[in-house]
N, C-alpha and C positions, 0 to 999 in steps of 0.2 A: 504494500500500500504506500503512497504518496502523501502520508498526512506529513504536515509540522508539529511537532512535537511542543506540546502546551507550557506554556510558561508557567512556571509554578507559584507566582506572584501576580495570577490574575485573580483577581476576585470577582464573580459574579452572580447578581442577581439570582439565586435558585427558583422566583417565583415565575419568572417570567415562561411565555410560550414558544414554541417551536417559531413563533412565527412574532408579530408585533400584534397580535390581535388575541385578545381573548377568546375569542372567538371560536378560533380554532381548538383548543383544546374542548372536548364534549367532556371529559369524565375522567378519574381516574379507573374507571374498572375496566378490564380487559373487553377488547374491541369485540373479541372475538362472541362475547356475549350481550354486547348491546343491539338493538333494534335503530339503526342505521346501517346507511347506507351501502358502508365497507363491512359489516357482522357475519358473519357464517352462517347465518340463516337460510334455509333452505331456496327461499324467494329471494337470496340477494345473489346467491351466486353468479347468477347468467351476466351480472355487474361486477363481480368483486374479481372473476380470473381473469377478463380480457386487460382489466386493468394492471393486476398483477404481471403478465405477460407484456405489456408496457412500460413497467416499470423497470423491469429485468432486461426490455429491449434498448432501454435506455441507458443500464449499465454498462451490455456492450458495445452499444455504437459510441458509448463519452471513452469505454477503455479503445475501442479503437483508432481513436481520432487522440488520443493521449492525452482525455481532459481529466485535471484535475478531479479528485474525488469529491474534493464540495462544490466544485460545479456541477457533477455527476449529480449527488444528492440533493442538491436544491431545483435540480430539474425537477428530477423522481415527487419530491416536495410538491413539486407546483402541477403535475399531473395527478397527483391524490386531490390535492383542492377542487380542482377543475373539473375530474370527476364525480366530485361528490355531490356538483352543481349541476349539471350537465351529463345527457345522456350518451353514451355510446353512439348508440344509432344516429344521430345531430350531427356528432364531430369524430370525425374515423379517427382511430387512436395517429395514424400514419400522420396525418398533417399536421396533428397537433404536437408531437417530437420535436420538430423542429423549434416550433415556437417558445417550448419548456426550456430547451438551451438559451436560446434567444435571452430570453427574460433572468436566468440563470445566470449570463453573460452579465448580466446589465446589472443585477445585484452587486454582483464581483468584480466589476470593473475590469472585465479581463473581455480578450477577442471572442469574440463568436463563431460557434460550430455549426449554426444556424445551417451556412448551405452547404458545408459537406455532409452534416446528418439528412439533408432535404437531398443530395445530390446520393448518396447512399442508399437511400429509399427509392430514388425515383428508379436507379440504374437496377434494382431488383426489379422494377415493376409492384413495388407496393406504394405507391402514388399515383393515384387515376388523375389527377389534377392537382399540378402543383401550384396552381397563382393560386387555389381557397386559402392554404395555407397564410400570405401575407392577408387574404381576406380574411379571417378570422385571428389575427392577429390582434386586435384591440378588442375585441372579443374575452379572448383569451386573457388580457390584462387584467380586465374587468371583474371579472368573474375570479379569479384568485386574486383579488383586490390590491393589486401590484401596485408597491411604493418604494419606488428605485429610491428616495431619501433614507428609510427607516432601513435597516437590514436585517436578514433573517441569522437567529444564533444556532450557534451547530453545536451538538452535545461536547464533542471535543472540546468546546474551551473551555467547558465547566469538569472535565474529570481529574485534574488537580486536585480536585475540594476531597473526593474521595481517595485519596492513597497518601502513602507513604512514604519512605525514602526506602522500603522494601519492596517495591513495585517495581518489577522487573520490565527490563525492555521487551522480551518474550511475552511479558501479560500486556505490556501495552499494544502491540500489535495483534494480539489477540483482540483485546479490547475495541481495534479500530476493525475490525472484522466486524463482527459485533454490531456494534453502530451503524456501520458503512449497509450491514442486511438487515439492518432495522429497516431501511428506507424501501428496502422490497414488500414491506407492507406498512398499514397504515399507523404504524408508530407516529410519525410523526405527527398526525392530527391528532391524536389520544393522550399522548405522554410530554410533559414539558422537558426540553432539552437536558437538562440536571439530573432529572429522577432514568430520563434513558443512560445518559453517563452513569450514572451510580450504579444502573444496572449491569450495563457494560465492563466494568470493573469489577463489580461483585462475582459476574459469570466467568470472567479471564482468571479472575483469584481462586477459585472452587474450581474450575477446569482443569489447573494446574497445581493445585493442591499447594495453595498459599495465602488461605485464611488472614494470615496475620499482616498483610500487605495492603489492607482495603479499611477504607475508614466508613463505618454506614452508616448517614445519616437519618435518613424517615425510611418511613414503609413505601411511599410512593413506588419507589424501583419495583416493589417487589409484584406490582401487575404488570410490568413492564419486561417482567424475567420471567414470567407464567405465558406473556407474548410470544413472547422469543422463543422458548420450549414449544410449546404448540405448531411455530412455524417452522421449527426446525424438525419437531415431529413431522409432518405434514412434509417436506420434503424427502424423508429417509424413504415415505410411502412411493412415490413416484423415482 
């Protein structure tokens, strides 16, 4: 993984959201049991896998284009939102790819993968029309209530607060694992940035059998590590 390594003198905010908006967080109880949108309810799924399959297309078209991981992640970020507003069937997951880098870009102030992920897609032939895409373009702003001023927080800056000077570089990598597959499902709308760090750090420390390396703050994580299992269950199946 491509993360920077957190500086151990940041301090921040644990209350705040994945996002600048309260909004976005629904709950702390596991997604997996709430009655929205992204829940495993029988009536959601025909919505929850093509999304998921997006969001996973999106990790590999940013690893193939060499984009950074919180580019990568705050794309994934901004296609959870957008789907949670918006239907499938409306906006083909294809055209909207591009746009989630786009906006991703624009957060981060970094270049945009905008048309090689648009030019990627097209050269497969999973792009029947590529001008909708700039057409739904402010669409797309809108609807995930995109504020290139305010920025989105990534769990990484906060998992300093939870360890050690016993946290090892091996758990830390772990830990950006972790994280980095949180964003393959809807963690990030459910869990504030903090309690997914904490979780991530707690999972990398019991993975590797080093308990004493992890500082735990609240219970919050701990629906956030019940996510996680679940997903990772749920993978082993397929």
């Amino acid at each position: 993984m491509n993360f920077q390594y957190p500086q151990t003198n940041l301090v921040k905010d644990l209350s705040i959201t994945g996002s600048h908006e309260e909004f976005w967080t629904f709950s702390q109880v596991s997604q997996w049991g709430t009655h929205w949108r992204y829940s495993s309810l029988e009536q959601d799924k025909d919505h929850l896998q093509p999304v998921l399959n997006t969001v996973m297309k999106a990790r590999t078209l940013g690893n193939k284009h060499q984009c950074k991981p919180r580019l990568i992640h705050y794309a994934q970020l901004l296609i959870w939102r957008f789907y949670n507003k918006e239907k499938l069937s409306d906006y083909h997951p294809n055209l909207i790819l591009p746009l989630a880098f786009d906006c991703a870009a624009q957060i981060l102030e970094v270049e945009s993968p905008k048309q090689l992920i648009a030019q990627d897609l097209a050269a497969s032939g999973q792009i029947e029309n590529k001008n909708k895409s700039s057409e739904f373009g402010l669409h797309f702003a809108l609807v995930t209530s995109l504020d290139y001023n305010i920025r989105i927080h990534h769990p990484l800056d906060y998992i300093c607060q939870f360890i050690n000077a016993n946290f090892t570089q091996d758990e830390m990598r772990l830990a950006e694992i972790i994280i980095s597959d949180s964003f393959l499902i809807p963690c990030c709308l459910v869990h504030r940035p903090a309690a997914i760090a904490e979780g991530a750090a707690i999972m990398a420390a019991g993975m590797l059998d080093r308990p004493d390396s992890v500082i735990p703050r609240t219970s919050k994580a701990l629906s956030f590590i019940q996510d996680m299992k679940c997903f990772y269950k749920q993978k082993q199946k397929h």
